[in-house]
KERONU-626152 format. One record per residue (C-alpha): x, y, z; residue in three letters. Coordinates in steps of 0.001 Angstrom, whole numbers, padded with zeros to 6 digits, always signed. Example, Ala and Ser with C-alpha at 12.3 -4.5 7.8 and 13.67 -1.06 7.14 Angstrom:
! residues 2
+012300-004500+007800ALA
+013670-001060+007140SER
//
This chain:
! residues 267
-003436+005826+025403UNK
-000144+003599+026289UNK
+002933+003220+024667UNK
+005864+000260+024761UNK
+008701-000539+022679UNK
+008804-004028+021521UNK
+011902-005839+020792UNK
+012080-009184+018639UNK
+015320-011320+018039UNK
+015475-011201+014091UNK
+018641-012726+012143UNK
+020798-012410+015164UNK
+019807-008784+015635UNK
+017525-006363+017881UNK
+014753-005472+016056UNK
+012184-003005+017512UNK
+008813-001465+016846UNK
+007370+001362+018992UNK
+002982-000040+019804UNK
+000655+003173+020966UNK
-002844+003277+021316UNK
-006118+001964+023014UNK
-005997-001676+024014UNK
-008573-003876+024457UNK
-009622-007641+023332UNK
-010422-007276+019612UNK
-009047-004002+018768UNK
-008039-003217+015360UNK
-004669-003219+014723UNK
-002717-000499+011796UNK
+000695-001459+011067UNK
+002419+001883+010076UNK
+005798+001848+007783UNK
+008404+004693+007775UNK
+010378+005664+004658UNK
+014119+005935+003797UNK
+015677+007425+007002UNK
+012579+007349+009506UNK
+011456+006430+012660UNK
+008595+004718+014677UNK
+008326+008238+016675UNK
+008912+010320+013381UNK
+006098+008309+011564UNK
+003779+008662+014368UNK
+004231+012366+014514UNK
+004121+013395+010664UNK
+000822+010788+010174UNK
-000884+011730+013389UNK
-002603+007724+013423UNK
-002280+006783+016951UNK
-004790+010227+018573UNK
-007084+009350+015543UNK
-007258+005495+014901UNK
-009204+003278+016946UNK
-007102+000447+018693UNK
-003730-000126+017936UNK
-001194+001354+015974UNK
+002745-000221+015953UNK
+005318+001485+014410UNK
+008230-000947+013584UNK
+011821+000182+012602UNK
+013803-000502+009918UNK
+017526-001365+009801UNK
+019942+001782+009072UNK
+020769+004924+010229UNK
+017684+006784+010921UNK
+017480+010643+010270UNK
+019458+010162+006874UNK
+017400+010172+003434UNK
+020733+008790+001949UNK
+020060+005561-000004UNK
+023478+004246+000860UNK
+022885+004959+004288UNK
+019271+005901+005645UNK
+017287+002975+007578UNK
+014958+001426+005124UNK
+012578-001181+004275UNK
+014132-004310+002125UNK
+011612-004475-000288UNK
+013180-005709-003495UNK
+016132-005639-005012UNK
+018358-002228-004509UNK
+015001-001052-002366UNK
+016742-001711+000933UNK
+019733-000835+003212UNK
+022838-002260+001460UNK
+024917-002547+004828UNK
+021863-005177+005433UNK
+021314-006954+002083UNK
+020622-010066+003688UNK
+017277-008464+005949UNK
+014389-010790+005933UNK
+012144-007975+006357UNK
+009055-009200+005298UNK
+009336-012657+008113UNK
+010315-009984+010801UNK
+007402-008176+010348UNK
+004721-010899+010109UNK
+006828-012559+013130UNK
+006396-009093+014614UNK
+002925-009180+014169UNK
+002093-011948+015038UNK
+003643-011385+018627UNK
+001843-008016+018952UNK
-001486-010063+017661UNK
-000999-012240+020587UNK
-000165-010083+023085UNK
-002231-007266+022732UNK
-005377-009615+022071UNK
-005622-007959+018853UNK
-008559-008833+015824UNK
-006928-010947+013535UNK
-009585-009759+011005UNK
-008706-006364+011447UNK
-005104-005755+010891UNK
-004215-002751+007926UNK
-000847-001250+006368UNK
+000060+001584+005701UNK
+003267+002782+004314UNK
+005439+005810+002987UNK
+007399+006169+000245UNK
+010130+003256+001069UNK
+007780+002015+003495UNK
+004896+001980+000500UNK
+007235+000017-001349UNK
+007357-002895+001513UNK
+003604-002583+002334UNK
+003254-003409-001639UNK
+005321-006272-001242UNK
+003761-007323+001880UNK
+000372-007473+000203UNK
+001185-009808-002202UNK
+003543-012440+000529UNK
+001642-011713+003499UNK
-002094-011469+001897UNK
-002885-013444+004391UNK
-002300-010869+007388UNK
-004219-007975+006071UNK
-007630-006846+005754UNK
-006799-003631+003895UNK
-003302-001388+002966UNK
-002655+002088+002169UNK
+000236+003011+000169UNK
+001745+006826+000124UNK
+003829+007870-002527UNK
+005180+004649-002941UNK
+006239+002632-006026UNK
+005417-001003-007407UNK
+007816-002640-010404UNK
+005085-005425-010907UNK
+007412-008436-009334UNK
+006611-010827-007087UNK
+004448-013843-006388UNK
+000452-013833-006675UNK
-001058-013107-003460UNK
-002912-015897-001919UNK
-006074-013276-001545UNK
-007095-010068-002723UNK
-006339-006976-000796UNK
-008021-004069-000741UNK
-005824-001061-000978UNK
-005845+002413-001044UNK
-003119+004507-002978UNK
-002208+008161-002888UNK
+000570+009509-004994UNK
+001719+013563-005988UNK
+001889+014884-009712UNK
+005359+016480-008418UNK
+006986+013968-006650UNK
+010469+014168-007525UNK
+011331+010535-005693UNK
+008874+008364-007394UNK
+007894+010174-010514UNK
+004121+010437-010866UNK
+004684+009730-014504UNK
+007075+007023-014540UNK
+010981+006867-015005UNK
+014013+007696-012723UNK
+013551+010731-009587UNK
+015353+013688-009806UNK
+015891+012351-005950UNK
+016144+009410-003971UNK
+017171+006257-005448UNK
+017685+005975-009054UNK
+015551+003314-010379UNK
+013038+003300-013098UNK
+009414+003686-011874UNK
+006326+002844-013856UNK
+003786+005470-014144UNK
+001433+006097-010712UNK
-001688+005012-012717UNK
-000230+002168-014948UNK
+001039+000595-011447UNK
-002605+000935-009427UNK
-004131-000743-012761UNK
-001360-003391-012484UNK
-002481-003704-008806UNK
-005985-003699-009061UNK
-005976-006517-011802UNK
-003484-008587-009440UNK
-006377-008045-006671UNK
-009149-009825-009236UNK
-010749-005875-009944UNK
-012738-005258-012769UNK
-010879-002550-015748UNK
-013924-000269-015077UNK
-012848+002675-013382UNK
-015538+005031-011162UNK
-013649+008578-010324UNK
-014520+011140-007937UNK
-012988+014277-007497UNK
-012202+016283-004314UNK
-011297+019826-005422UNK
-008104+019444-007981UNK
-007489+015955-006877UNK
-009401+012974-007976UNK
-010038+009202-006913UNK
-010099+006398-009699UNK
-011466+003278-007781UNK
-011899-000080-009027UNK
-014130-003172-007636UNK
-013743-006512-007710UNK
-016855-008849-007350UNK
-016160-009826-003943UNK
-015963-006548-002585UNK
-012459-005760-002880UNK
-011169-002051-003935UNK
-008134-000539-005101UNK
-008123+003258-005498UNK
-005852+005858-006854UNK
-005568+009428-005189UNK
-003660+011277-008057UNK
-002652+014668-005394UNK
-002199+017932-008192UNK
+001022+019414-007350UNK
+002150+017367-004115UNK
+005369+016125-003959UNK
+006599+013226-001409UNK
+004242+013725+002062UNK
+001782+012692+004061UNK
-001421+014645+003174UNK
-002482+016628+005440UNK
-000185+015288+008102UNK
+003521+016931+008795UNK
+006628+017437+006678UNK
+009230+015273+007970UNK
+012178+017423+007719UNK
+012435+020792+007397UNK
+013977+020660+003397UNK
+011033+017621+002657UNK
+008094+018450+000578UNK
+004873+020357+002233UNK
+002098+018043+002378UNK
-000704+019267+000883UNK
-003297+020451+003664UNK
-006757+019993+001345UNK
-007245+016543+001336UNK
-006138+014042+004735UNK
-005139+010759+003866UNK
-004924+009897+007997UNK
-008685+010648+007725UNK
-009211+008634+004126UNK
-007422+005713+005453UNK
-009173+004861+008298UNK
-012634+005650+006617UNK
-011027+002940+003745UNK
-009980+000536+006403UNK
//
């Protein structure tokens, strides 16, 4: 495995992104997004994607302080309106991540047919945004415990994507409305948002579910092979399944279902 940090010129500022994994000409590449207050090493750790995923993995940084869940303060992801860091409102996020990518793409000699997202919470918030302006980019996303408010422009393809979201989640409430924590916003419910999604992505309104002990997957197909699916996690909170919490006062992630594991297999 290697490791480098790569720095890009963005809006006048540093902008960095930590890139681990296995290189070689037309390797996959995952593109992994912290939440409100993370880091590239802190997302690596609590996901555990680079020892399992084959290729690639980059871990860019948002602007903010990192450590602090603090809207006001915490580095985070600009994607929408009151979504981001307010010491940055002007953060092009979205360009310095496809200009990111594209460098990494280059460099690393990297599929261009094979590049995911995945994102938490804030992070999950940017990858949604990034599937609809940066279609283009992605052959699949993942979104955990993040939140959609059905904005933005129609993407220029579909996008297969993969959601998982907790009955308890106290950030973005599973059931729609403001979180007892984070920022206070009003969220749509998790499933009214993954139906919004999946019809923006061309799926059909016929739902297939599977179960996996008390957690179940609705999934919905489009006629050119594209899926969304819902993970609806019984009495998670905000986490990475099966991964690490990322503080000690954060929400256990529930050990009985892996979404590191249901990702990849997605992707």
């Amino acid at each position: 495995m290697t490791e480098r940090w790569q720095e890009l010129d963005w809006q006048g500022r540093r902008r960095r992104a930590l890139l681990q994994g296995v290189p070689g000409h037309g390797a996959p590449l995952i593109v992994a997004l912290h939440g409100t207050g993370g880091t590239p090493r802190l997302m690596a750790k609590i996901t555990g994607l680079t020892a399992r995923a084959p290729g690639l993995v980059l871990y860019p940084a948002a602007l903010g302080e990192p450590g602090s869940e603090d809207p006001a303060r915490g580095a985070a992801w600009s994607a929408g309106p009151g979504l981001g860091n307010p010491a940055f409102p002007d953060a092009d996020d979205a360009g310095f991540l496809r200009a990111l990518i594209g460098r990494v793409r280059e460099e690393a000699s990297a599929d261009p047919a094979r590049i995911h997202l995945a994102g938490l919470s804030n992070g999950g918030r940017m990858a949604y945004r990034m599937g609809l302006e940066a279609a283009d980019l992605f052959a699949s996303i993942a979104v955990v415990a993040g939140a959609w408010d059905g904005s933005g422009p129609a993407p220029s393809r579909s996008v297969s994507t993969l959601i998982f979201h907790g009955t308890a989640d106290r950030h973005i409430p599973y059931e729609g409305g403001p979180g007892a924590k984070g920022r206070r916003v009003l969220h749509r419910p998790a499933p009214e948002t993954a139906f919004a999604w999946a019809k923006a992505m061309g799926c059909a309104p016929k739902i297939q579910r599977s179960a996996s002990g008390p957690h179940h997957l609705d999934l919905a197909r489009a006629e050119d092979g594209t899926e969304v699916g819902l993970w609806t996690v019984e009495g998670q909170g905000k986490a990475w399944l099966g991964g690490r919490a990322w503080a000690p006062t954060a929400d256990e992630p529930a050990m009985d279902l892996d979404a590191t594991g249901l990702l990849l297999a997605f992707f």
